[in-house]
C-alpha positions in Angstrom: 127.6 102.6 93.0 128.6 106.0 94.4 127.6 108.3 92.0 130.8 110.2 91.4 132.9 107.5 92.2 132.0 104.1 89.6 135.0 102.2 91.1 134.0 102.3 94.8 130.4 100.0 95.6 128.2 98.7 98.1 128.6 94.8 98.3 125.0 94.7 96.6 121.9 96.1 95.9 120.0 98.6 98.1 116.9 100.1 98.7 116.1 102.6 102.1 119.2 103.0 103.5 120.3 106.7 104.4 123.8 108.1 103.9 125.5 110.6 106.5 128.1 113.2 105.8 130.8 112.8 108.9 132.8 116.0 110.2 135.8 113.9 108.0 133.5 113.9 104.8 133.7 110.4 104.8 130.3 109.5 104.5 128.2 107.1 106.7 125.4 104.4 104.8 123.7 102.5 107.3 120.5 100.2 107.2 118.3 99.4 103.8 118.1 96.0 101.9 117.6 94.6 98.3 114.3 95.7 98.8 112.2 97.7 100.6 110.6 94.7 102.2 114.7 94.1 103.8 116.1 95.5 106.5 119.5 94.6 107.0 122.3 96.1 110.2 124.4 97.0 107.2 126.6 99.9 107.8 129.7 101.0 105.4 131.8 103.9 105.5 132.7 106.0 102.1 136.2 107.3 101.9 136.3 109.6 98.9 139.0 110.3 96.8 141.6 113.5 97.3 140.9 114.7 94.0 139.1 113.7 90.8 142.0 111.1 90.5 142.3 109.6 93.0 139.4 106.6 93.8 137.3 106.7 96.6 137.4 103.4 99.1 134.4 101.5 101.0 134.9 100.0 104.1 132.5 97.8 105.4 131.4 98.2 109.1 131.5 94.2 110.2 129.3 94.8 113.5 126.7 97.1 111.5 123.8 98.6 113.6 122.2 97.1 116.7 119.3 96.6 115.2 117.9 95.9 111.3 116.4 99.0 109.5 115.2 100.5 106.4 113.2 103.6 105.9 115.0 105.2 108.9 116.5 108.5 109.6 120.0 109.0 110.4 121.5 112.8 111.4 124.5 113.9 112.5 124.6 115.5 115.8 126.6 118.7 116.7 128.9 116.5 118.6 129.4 114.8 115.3 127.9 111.2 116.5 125.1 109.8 114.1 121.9 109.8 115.6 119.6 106.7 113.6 115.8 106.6 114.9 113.0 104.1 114.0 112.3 102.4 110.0 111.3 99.1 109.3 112.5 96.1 111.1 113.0 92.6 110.4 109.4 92.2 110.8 106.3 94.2 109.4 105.5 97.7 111.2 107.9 100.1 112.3 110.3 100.7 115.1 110.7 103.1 118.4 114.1 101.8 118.8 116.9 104.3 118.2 120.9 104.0 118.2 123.9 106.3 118.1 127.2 105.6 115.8 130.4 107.2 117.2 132.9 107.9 114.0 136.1 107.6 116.7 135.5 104.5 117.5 133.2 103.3 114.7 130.4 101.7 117.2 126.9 101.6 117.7 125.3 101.6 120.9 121.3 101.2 121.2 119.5 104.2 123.2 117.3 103.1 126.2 115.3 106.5 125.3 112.6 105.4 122.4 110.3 107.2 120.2 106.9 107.4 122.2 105.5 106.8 118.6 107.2 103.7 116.4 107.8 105.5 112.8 109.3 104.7 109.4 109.1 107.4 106.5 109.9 110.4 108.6 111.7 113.7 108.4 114.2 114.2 110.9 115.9 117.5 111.3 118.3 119.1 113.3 117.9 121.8 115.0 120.3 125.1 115.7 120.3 124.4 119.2 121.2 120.4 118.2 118.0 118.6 119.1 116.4 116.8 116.3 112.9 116.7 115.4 110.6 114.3 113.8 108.0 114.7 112.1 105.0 112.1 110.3 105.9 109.1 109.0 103.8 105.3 109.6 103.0 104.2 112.5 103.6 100.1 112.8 100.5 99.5 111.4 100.7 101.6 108.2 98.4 104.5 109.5 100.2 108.0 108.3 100.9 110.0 110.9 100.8 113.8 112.2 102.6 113.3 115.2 106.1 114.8 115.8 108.9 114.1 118.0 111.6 116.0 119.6 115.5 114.4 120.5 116.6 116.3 123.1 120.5 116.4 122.4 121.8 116.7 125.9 119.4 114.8 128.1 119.1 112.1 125.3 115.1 112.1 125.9 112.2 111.6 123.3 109.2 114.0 123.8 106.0 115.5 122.2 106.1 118.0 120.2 102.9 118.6 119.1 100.9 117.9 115.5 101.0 118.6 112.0 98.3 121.3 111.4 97.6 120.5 107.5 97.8 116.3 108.2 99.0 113.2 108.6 102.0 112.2 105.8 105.1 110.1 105.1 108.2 110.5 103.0 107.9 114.1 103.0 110.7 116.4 103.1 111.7 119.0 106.0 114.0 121.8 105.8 114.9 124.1 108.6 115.3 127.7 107.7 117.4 130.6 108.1 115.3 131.7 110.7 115.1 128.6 112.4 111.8 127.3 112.1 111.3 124.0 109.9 109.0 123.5 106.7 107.1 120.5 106.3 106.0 119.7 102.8 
């Protein structure tokens, strides 16, 4: 159930699936399952109401993602696309894979650029110049990671960018600043 909105619902249950605010503040809710163990290609669309009267619609997305996720990261992109990088898959581990939703036309379309480092459980955060970076996570093994990750917006390249100084983690939370730089915690 949408929180503020009891009359509009997801078809069912679910667990690790990460909701987008589009430049239409519609809001995107892709990936997740009934549990945590699931990953499903589900992808809906919120429409919320005009006013506190008026009830807020789901539509369902009937191609969903390219590929199965939960514990992913999804951000919108300056150019208001959705940018949705690495999670679970249908098997055990984590994935490299990464995919970008276009609100016009409601598609997804898999990236040929990966993560150089399969992750589920990370930050992502965008950045003022419109790259994203990603930070920790689990690796496809379990293993928490330090690592981080840099989306380079306009080339639509994955690269290095460097390691956490005070450890490995996942599920943490990132913020970027006023001043630009990103905390970690």
């Amino acid at each position: 159930t949408i929180f503020t909105d009891p009359d509009a619902a997801l078809p069912g249950a679910n667990t690790g699936g990460v909701a987008v605010l589009l430049q239409d503040t519609s809001v995107l809710y892709v990936g997740g399952g009934a549990t945590e163990d699931v990953a499903t290609k589900f992808a809906a669309i919120f429409y919320p109401g005009l006013s506190q009267t008026t009830k807020g619609t789901i539509a369902e997305i009937a191609s969903g993602m390219q590929d199965a996720r939960t514990s992913h990261s999804a951000t919108r992109l300056q150019d208001g696309t959705v940018l949705i990088v690495g999670g679970r898959g249908t098997a055990a581990g984590a994935l490299a894979s990464a995919e970008i939703y276009d609100p016009a036309t409601k598609t997804f379309t898999k990236l040929t650029a990966t993560l150089g480092t399969a992750r589920r459980n990370h930050t992502a955060t965008l950045l003022r110049n419109g790259d994203v970076l990603f930070v920790g996570g689990e690796d496809a093994g379990g293993t928490l990671l330090a690592s981080a990750e840099l989306y380079d917006a306009e080339a639509g390249t994955f690269g290095s960018a460097g390691t956490l100084v005070n450890g490995a983690r996942s599920g943490a939370e990132a913020v970027r600043l006023p001043a630009g730089r990103v905390l970690i915690t």
